[in-house]
N, C-alpha and C positions, 0 to 999 in steps of 0.2 A: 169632325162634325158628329162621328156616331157617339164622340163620350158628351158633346157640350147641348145636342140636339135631339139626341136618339133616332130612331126610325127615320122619322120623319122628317129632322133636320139632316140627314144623310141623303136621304132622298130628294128636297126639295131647296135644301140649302138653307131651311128657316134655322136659327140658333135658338130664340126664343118662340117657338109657334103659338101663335094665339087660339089656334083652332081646338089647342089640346092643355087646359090650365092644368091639367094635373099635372102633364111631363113640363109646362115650363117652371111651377112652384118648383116641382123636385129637379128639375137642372140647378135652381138659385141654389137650394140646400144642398146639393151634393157639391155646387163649386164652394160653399162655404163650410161644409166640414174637408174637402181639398185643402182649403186653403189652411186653414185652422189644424189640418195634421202636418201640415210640411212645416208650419210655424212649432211645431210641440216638439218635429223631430228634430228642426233644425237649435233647438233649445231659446228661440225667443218668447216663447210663453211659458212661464214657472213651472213648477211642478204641481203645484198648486190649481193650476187650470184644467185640468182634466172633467171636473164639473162641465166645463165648455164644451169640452169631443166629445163626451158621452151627450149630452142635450141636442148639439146640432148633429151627430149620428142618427138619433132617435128620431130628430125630426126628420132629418131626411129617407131614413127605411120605413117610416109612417109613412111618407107621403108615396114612393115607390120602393116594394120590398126588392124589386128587383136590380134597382140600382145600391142595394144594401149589397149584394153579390160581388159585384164590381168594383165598388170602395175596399171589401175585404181585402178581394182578389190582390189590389192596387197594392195596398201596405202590404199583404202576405210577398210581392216580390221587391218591393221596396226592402222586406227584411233579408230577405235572401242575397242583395246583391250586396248590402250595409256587412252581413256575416260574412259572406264569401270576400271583397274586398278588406274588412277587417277597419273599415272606418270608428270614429269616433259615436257615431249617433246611429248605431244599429241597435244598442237596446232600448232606447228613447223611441224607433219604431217599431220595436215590439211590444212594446207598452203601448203605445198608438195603434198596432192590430189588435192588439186584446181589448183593449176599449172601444172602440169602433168595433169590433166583431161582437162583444159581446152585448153592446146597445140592440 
C-alpha cells in the first residue's frame, strides 16, 4: 500500500485518495512509467521507445520528486539482481535506470 498509495494509502487503506490530487496523479504516473520500464526491460517495447520512459519518467518526478527516488531506487536493484544472476535483460535495465534516473 506504501508504493501504490503513499502515506496515506498505508495508513488508511485509500489506493487512490481523493483528498490528496497531487499523490493520486503521481501514483497513476509512477504505475505507468512501472509499467512501461518492466515492458522496455522485458524487450516488448523497441528500442526505439525510450522517448516513452524518458517522457513518463518526467512526468512522474514532475508531479512527485520524491517518488522520482523510488523508481530509481527500484531499477538500481532490479539491475543488481539481473547482473548478479547473469540473466538475459540486465542491460536492457540498465539502460532503463539511466533513463529514468536521468529524466
Amino acid at each position: 500500500l506504501v508504493t501504490t498509495g503513499g502515506f496515506v494509502g498505508a495508513a488508511y487503506g485509500i489506493v487512490l485518495n481523493i483528498d490528496s490530487p497531487s499523490q493520486a496523479l503521481s501514483t497513476v504516473w509512477i504505475l505507468a512509467t512501472a509499467y512501461a520500464s518492466l515492458e522496455y526491460i522485458e524487450g516488448r517495447l523497441g528500442r526505439r521507445s525510450w522517448p516513452l520512459l524518458v517522457l513518463l519518467a518526467g512526468t512522474a518526478m514532475g508531479s512527485k520528486l520524491s517518488s522520482g527516488a523510488v523508481m530509481v531506487a527500484a531499477l538500481a536493484i532490479a539491475v543488481a539482481v539481473g547482473a548478479i544472476l547473469r540473466t538475459t535483460w540486465w542491460r536492457r535495465a540498465v539502460v532503463a535506470a539511466a533513463l529514468v534516473g536521468g529524466a
